[in-house]
C-alpha positions, 0 to 999 in steps of 0.5 A: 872106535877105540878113539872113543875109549881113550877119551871117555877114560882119560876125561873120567878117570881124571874126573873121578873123585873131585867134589860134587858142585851140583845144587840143581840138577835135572838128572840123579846119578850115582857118581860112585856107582854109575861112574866106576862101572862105566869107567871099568866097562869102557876099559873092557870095551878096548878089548871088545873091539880088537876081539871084535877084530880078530872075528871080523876076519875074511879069507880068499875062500870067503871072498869068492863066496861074495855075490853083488846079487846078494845084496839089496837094491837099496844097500847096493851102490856101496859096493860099487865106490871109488876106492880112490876115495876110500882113504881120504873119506876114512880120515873125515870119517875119524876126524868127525868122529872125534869132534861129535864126541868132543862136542857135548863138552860146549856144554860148559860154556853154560854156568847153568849146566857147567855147576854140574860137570861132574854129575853129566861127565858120570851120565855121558859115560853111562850113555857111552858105556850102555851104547857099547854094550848094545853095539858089542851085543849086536856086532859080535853075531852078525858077519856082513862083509864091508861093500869094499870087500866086492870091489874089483879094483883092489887086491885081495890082500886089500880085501881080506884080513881084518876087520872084514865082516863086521860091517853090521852096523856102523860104531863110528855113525853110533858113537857119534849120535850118542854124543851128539844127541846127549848134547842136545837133550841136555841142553833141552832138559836144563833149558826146559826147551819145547817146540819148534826150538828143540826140534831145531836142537835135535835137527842140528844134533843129527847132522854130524852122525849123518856126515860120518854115515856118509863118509863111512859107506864113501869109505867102503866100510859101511852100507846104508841100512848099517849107517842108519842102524847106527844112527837110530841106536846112537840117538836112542841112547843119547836119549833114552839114558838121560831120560831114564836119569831124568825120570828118578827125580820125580818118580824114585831113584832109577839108574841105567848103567853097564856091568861087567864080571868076569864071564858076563856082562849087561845093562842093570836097572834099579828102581828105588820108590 
């Protein structure tokens, strides 16, 4: 996770500032507004994961509370992993991690959409930012221990500590689909790709977060439902968020980006007609 906040600083930072080379663009962003609130967002959001960290905590009481009964028939069999492969799934985990968030940057091979990197750097960021957000607001409340915390096999030191309790849901599945799934709306907007063809984009966009699900609960780090959780809200605002930028070219200025203040944080709309 903080992987995705080095690279999304490092890429915008370095960005920020360069000339506007866009003529004909799909989306209307905010470069000036939208690109310094995300940046500033995605540097706070290093702080939310290690606090996120420190409240994941388990403790040996905690564990003896643990119950394989507790869990559904269809989340249960994580509980149950080879914990010999934990360490090997946990770097694939990370590795795919990384290439789904790299990916859209195939995206400049195109000349077509390589004339507007800046205005998609500043949307991939906002998409980025708002997933975080979303991630932050549903992980920080709920505490589900990982399916590794129920293994018998290892020592409580193992299982106990941080981050122990924040299975709910998956960030590494939900970082990226985001990524991938922005891929591949990009491309069909500039494309104006319809059909059995875009199914088949957003088909092969599915299939580096499902690697990631996958190896995350062979892991022990996630359970099914927190898998498809991620899935579903990372795809979801891959799409959404291009759609919403999309959506003001013909309908009034709309933007979707995160805001940060001191005490408060959310997601801010505006609507120009």
């Amino acid at each position: 996770m903080r992987l995705l906040v080095f690279y999304l600083l490092l890429t915008t930072t370095a960005s920020f500032g360069q000339p506007d080379t866009a003529h004909v663009l799909p989306y209307r962003v905010n470069k000036t507004y939208e690109l310094t609130s995300s940046v500033l967002f995605i540097g706070a959001s290093y702080v939310g994961f290690r606090e996120l960290d420190r409240v994941a905590t388990l403790t040996v009481d905690d564990l003896a509370k643990l119950s394989p009964g507790r869990i559904n028939a269809f989340d249960r069999p994580a509980i149950y992993g080879d914990p010999g492969r934990f360490p090997i799934a946990q770097k694939r985990s990370d590795f795919l991690l990384n290439i789904a968030i790299a990916a859209p940057l195939l995206l400049v091979i195109d000349p077509r959409v390589r004339k507007d990197w800046l205005d998609l750097l500043t949307l991939y960021a906002v998409t980025h930012s708002v997933n975080n957000l979303v991630y932050f607001a549903m992980a920080f409340p709920v505490r589900r221990a990982r399916p590794l915390t129920y293994s018998a096999t290892l020592s409580p030191d193992q299982r106990t500590g941080q981050p122990k309790t924040n299975s709910f849901y998956s960030g590494h599945v939900s970082f990226s689909a985001t990524a991938t799934f922005f891929g591949a709306k990009v491309l069909t907007d500039y494309h104006h790709i319809r059909g059995w063809k875009r199914i088949l984009i957003f088909a092969v966009a599915a299939v580096p977060p499902a690697l990631v699900g996958v190896n995350r609960i062979q892991a022990g780090k996630h359970f099914r439902t927190d898998v498809l959780t991620g899935f579903v809200v990372g795809a979801a605002s891959g799409i959404v968020i291009p759609e919403l930028h999309r959506h003001s070219q013909n309908k009034g200025q709309l933007s979707c980006h995160p805001y940060f203040t001191p005490g408060q944080g959310g997601i801010a709309l505006r609507c120009r007609l």
